[in-house]
Residue frames relative to the residue before (quaternion, step in Angstrom):
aa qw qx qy qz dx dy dz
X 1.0000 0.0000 0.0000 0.0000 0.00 0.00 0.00
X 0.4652 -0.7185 0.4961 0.1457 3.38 -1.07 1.10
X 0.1860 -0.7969 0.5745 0.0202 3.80 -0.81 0.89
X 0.2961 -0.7259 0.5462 0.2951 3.54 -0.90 1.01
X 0.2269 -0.7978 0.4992 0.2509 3.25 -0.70 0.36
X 0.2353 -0.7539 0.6107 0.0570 3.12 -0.85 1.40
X 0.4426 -0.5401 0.6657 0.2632 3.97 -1.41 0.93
X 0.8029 -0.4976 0.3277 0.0198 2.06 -1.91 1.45
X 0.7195 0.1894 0.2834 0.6052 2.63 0.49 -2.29
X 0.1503 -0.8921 0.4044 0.1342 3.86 0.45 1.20
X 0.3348 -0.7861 0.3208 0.4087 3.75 0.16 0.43
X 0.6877 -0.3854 0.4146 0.4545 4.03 -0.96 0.46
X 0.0131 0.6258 -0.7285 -0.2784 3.22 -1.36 -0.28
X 0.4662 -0.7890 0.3787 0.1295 2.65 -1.53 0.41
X 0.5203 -0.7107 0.3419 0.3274 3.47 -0.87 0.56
X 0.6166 -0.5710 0.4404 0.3160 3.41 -1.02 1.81
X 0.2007 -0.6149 0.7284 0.2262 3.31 -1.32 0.01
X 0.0446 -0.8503 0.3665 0.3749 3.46 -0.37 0.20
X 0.8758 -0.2864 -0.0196 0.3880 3.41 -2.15 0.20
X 0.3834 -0.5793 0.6356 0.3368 4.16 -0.67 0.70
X 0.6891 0.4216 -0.4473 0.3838 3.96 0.62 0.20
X 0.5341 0.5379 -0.3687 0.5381 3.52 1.51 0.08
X 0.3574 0.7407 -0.2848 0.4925 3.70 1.64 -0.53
X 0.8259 0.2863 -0.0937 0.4766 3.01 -0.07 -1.68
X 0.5377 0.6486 -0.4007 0.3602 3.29 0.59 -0.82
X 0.7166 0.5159 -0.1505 0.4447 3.36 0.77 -1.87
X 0.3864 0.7928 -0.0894 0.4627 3.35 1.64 -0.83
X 0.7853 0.1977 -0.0576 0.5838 3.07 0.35 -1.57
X 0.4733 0.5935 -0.4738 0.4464 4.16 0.96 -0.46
X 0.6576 0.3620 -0.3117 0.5825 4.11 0.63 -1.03
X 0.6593 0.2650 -0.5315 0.4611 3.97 -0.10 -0.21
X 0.8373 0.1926 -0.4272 0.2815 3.67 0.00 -0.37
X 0.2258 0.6788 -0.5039 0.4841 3.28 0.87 0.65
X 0.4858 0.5055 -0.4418 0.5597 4.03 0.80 -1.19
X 0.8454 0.4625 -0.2034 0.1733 3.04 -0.43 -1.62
X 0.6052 0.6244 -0.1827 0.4587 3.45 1.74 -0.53
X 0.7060 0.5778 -0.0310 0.4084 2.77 1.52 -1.20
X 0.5740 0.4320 -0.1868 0.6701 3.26 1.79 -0.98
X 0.7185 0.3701 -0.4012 0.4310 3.85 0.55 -0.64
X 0.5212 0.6203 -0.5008 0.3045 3.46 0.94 -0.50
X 0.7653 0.4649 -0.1934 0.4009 3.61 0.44 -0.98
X 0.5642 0.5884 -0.2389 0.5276 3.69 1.24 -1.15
X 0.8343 0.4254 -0.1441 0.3198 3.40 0.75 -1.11
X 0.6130 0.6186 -0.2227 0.4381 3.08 1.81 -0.88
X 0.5414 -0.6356 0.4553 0.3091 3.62 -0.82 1.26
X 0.3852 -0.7545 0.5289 0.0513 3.61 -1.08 1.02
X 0.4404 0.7642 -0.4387 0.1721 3.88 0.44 0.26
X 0.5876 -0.5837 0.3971 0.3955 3.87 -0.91 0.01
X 0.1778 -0.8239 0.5358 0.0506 3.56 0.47 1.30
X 0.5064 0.5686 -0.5255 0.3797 3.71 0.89 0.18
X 0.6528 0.2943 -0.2458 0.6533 3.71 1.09 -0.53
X 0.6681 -0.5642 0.4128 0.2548 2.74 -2.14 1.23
X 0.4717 0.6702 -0.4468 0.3587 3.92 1.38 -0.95
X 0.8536 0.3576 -0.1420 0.3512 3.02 1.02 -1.67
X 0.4019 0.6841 -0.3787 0.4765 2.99 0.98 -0.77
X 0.7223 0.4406 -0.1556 0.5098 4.21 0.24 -1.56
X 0.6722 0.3223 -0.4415 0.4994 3.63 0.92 -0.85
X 0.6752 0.5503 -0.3704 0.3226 3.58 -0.06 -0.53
X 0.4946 0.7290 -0.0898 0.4646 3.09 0.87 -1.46
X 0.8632 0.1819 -0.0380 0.4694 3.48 -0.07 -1.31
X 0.6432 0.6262 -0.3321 0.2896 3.60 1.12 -0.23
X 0.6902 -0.5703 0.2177 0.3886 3.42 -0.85 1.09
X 0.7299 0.3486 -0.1862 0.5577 3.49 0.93 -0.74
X 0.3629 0.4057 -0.7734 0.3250 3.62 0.46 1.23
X 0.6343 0.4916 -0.4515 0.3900 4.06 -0.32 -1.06
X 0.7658 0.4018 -0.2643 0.4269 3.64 0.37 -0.42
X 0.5170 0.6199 -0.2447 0.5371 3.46 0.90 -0.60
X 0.8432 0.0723 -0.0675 0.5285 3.67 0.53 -1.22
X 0.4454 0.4813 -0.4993 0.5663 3.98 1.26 0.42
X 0.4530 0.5131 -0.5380 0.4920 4.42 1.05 0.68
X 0.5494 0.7791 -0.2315 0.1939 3.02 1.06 -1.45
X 0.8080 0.2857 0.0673 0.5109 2.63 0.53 -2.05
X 0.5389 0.5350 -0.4584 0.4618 3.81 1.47 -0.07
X 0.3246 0.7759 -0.3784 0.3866 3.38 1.85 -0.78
X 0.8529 0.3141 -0.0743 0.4102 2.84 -0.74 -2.43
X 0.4785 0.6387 -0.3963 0.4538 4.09 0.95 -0.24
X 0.8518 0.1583 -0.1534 0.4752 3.47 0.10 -1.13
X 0.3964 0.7315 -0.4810 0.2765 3.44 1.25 0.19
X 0.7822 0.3678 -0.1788 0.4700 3.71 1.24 -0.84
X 0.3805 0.5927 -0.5145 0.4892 3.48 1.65 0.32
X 0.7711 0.3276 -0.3890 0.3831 3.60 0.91 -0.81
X 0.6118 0.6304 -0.3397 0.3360 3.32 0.70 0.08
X 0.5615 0.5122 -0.2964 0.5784 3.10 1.64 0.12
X 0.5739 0.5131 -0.4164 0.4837 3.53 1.15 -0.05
X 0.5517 0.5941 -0.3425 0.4747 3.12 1.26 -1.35
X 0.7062 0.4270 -0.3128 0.4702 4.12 -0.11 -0.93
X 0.5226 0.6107 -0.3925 0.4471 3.87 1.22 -1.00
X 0.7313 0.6279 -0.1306 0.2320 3.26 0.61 -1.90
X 0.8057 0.3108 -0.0986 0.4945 3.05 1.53 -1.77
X 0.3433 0.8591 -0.3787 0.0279 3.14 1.72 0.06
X 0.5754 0.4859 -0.1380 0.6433 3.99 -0.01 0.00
X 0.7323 0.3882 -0.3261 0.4547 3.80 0.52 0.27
X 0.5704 -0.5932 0.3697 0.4314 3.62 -0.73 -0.05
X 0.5311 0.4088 -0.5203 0.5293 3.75 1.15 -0.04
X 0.1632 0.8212 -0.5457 0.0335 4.21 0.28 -0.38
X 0.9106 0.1352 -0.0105 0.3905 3.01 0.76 -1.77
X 0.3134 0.6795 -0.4095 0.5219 3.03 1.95 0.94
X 0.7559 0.3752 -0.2569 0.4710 3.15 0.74 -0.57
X 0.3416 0.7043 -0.3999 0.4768 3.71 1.72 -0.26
X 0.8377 0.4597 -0.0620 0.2881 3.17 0.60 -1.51
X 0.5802 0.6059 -0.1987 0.5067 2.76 1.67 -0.61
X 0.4654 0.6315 -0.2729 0.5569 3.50 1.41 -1.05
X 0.8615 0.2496 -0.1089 0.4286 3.43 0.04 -1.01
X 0.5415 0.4423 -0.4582 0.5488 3.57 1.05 0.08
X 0.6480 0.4303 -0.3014 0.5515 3.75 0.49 -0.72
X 0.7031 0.1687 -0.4912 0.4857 3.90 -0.14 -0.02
X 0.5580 0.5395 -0.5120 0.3681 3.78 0.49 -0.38
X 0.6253 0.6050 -0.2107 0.4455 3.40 1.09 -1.01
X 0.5159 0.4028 -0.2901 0.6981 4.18 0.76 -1.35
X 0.7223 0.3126 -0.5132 0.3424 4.14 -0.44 -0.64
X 0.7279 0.4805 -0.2400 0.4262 3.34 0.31 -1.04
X 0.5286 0.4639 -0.4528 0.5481 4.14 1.22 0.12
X 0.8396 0.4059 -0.2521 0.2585 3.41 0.03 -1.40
X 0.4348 0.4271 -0.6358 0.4736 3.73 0.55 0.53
X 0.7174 0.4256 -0.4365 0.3372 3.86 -0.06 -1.17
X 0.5380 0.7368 -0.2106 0.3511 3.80 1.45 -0.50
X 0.6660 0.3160 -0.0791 0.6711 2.87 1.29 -1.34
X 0.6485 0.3509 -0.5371 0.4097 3.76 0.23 0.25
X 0.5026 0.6563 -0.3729 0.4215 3.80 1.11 -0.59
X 0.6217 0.5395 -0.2218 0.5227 3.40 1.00 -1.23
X 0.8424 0.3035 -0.0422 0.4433 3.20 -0.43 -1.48
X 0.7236 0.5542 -0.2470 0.3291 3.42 0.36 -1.42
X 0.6227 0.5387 -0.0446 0.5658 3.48 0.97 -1.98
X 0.7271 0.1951 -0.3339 0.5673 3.88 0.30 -0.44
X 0.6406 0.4130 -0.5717 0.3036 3.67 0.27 -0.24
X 0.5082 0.7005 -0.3740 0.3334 3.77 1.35 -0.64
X 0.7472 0.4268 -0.1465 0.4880 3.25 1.12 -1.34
X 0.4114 0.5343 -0.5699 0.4697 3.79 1.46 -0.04
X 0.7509 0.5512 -0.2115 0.2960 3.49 0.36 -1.69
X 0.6109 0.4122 -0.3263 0.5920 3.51 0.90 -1.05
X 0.4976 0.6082 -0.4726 0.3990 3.90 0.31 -0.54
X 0.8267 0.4815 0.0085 0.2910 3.08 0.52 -1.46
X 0.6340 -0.0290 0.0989 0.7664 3.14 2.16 -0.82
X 0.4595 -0.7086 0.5276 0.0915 3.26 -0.36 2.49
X 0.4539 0.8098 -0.2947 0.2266 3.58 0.65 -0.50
X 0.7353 0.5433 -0.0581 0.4010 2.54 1.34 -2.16
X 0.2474 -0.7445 0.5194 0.3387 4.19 -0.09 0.68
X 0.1555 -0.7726 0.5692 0.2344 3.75 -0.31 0.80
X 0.6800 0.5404 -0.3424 0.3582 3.62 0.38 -0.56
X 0.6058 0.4004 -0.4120 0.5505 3.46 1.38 -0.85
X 0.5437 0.7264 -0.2218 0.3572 4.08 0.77 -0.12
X 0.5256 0.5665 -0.1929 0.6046 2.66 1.58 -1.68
X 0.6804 0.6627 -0.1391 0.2803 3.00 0.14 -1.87
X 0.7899 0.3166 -0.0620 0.5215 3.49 0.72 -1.24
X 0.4554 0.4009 -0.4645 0.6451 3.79 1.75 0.36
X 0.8824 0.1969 -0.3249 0.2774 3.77 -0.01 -0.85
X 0.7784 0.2754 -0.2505 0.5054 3.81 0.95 0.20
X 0.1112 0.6587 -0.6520 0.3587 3.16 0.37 2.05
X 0.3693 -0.8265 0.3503 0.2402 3.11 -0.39 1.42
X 0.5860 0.4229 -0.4139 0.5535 3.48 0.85 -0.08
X 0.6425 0.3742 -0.3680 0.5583 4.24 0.32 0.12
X 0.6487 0.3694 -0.3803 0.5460 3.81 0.82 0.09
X 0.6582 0.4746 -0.3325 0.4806 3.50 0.91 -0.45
X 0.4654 0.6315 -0.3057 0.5395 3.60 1.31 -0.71
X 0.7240 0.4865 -0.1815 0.4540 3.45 0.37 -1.56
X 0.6890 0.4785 -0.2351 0.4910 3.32 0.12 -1.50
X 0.7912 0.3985 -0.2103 0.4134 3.35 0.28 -0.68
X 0.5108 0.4980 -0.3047 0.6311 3.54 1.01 -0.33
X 0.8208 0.3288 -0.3042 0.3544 3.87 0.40 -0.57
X 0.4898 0.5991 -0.3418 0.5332 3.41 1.90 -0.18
X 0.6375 0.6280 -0.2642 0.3597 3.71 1.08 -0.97
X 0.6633 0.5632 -0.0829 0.4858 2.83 1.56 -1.48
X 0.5547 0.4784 -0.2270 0.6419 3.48 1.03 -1.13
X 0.6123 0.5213 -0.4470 0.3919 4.41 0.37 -0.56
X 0.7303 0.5354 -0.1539 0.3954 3.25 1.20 -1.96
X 0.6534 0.3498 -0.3091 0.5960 3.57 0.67 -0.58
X 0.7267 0.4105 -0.4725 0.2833 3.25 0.23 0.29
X 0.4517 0.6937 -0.2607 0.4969 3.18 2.15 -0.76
X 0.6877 0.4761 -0.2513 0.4870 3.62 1.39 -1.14
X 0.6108 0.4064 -0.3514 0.5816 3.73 0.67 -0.59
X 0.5421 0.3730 -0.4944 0.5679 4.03 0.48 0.01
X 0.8087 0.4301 -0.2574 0.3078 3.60 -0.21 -0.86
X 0.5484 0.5247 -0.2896 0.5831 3.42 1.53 -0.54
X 0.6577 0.6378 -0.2294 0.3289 3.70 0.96 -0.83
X 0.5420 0.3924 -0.1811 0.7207 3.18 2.03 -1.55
X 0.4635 0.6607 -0.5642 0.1742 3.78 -0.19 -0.72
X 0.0630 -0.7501 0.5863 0.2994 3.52 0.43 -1.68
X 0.7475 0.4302 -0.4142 0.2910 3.30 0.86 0.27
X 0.6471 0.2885 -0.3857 0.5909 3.51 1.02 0.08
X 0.8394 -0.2737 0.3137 0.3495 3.77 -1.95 0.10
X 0.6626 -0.4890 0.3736 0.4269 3.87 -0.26 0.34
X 0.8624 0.1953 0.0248 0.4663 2.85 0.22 -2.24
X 0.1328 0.8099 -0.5640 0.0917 3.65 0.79 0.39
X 0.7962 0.5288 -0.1080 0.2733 2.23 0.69 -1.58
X 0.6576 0.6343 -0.2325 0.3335 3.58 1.03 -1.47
X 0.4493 0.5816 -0.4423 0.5141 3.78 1.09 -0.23
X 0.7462 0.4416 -0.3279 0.3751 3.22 0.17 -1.24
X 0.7341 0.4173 -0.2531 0.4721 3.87 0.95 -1.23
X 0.3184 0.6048 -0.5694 0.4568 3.82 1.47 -0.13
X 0.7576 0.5821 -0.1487 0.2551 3.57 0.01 -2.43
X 0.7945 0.3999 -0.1396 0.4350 3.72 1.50 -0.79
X 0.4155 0.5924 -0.3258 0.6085 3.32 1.93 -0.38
X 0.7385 0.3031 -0.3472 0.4922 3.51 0.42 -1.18
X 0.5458 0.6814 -0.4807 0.0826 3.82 -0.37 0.03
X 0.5879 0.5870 -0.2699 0.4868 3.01 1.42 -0.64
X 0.6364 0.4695 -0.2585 0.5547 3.96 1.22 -0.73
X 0.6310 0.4978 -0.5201 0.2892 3.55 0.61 -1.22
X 0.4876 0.5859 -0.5114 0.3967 4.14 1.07 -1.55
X 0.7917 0.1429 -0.3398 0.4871 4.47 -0.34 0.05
X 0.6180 0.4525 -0.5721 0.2933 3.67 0.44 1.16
X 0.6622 -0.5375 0.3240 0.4095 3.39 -1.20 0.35
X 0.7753 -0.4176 0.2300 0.4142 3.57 -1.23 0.87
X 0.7157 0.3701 -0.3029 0.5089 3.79 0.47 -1.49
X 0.5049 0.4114 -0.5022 0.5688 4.62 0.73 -0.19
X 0.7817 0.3735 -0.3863 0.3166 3.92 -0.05 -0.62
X 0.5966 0.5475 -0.2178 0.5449 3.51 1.48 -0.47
X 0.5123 0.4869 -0.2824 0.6487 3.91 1.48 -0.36
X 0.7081 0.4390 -0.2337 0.5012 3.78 0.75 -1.27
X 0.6794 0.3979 -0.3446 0.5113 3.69 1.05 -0.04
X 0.7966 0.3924 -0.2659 0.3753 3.57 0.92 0.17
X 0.3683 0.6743 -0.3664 0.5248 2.71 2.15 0.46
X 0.7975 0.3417 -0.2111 0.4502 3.50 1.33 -1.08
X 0.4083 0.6818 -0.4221 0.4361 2.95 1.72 0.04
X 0.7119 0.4728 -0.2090 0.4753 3.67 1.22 -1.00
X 0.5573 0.5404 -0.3720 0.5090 3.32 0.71 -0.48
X 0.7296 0.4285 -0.3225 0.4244 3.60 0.19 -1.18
X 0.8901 0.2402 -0.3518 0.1620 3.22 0.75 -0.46
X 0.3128 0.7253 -0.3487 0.5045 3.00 2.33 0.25
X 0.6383 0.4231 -0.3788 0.5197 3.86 0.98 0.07
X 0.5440 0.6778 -0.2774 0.4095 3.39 1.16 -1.03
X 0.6808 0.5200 -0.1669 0.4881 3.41 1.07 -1.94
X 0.6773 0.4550 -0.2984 0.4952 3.85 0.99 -1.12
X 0.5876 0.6429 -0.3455 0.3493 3.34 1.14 -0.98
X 0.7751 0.3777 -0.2243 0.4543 3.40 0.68 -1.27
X 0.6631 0.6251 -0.3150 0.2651 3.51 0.93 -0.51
X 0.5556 0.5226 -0.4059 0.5034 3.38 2.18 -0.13
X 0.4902 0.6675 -0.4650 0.3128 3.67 0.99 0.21
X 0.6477 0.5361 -0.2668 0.4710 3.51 1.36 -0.61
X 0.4663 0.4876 -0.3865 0.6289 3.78 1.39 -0.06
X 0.5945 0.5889 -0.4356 0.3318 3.72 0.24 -0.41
């Protein structure tokens, strides 16, 4: 009778790394993310929304829906890259820092983009209508899209989550050893500040978009460059 023979001593397997084309990919989600991030502000009409003039000029202008539909493509591919990032360091001591980060940041991008999309959409259809019929009180309107306490709580929270994760990622990029210390820390500088920049003047919120414009892609640049050690 025949016997399989089975080793002794069975060898390890080893642990996949995974594809340096999922890398890049993730990679490329933070550079265009830059690009969202810088158009979001540049693009967005600038007027004294405390008055109704202004409030309507802004409001109604072709480039609000565009301006803040960057946004939210922004805050979307922001956690695709953060899953590369956790891919990247997997097997290091930042691993599950960056785990964490992943999932604070999409928990975070879910919990932004409704209050996004009502700004967008919601806020310019008001101002089509009030345009159309002085009647309409846009500010008391306004008003009742952006402080609904359960959509400010939504919001507020989603930007604290966000602001946790990039910061979890610039820790985790720091321990990694495989990308530049501070790669990372632009990027968590750029998310901490969001929640303050909304009470600075127009030309700080347009500086605050090219801070995160820079960050994203100074992580992006470190990001791809561990694919070439692979």
């Amino acid at each position: 009778m025949a016997f399989l023979a089975i080793p002794a001593h069975p060898s390890p397997q080893r642990v996949k790394e995974p594809p340096i084309s999922r890398i890049r990919v993730g990679a490329a989600a933070f550079a265009a993310a830059a690009v969202m991030f810088v158009l979001y502000p540049a693009l967005r009409p600038w007027h004294d929304e405390s008055t109704a003039a202004g409030a309507l000029a802004a409001m109604s202008a072709g480039t609000w829906v565009p301006a803040h539909t960057f946004a939210m493509i922004g805050f979307i591919l922001v956690p695709l890259g953060l899953l590369a990032l956790a891919q990247a360091v997997a097997g290091t001591r930042a691993g599950r820092t960056a785990v964490t980060a992943f999932v604070t940041g999409a928990v975070g991008a879910g919990l932004v983009l409704p209050y996004y999309g009502a700004e967008a959409f919601g806020l310019h259809a008001i101002a089509t209508q009030a345009a159309a019929n002085p009647q309409i009180d846009i500010l008391a309107m306004a008003d009742q899209v952006r402080f609904d306490p359960v959509a400010g709580t939504s919001f507020l929270a989603g930007l604290l989550a966000l602001g946790v994760s990039a910061a979890l990622a610039a820790a985790a990029v720091w321990r990694s050893g495989l990308m530049s210390k501070l790669s990372g820390v632009p990027f968590a500088l750029g998310f901490l500040l969001f929640l303050p920049q909304f009470f600075a003047a127009a030309a700080i919120r347009i500086g605050h978009g090219a801070l995160v414009g820079v960050g994203l892609l100074w992580l992006a640049t470190a990001l791809w460059r561990t694919t070439s050690t692979r």
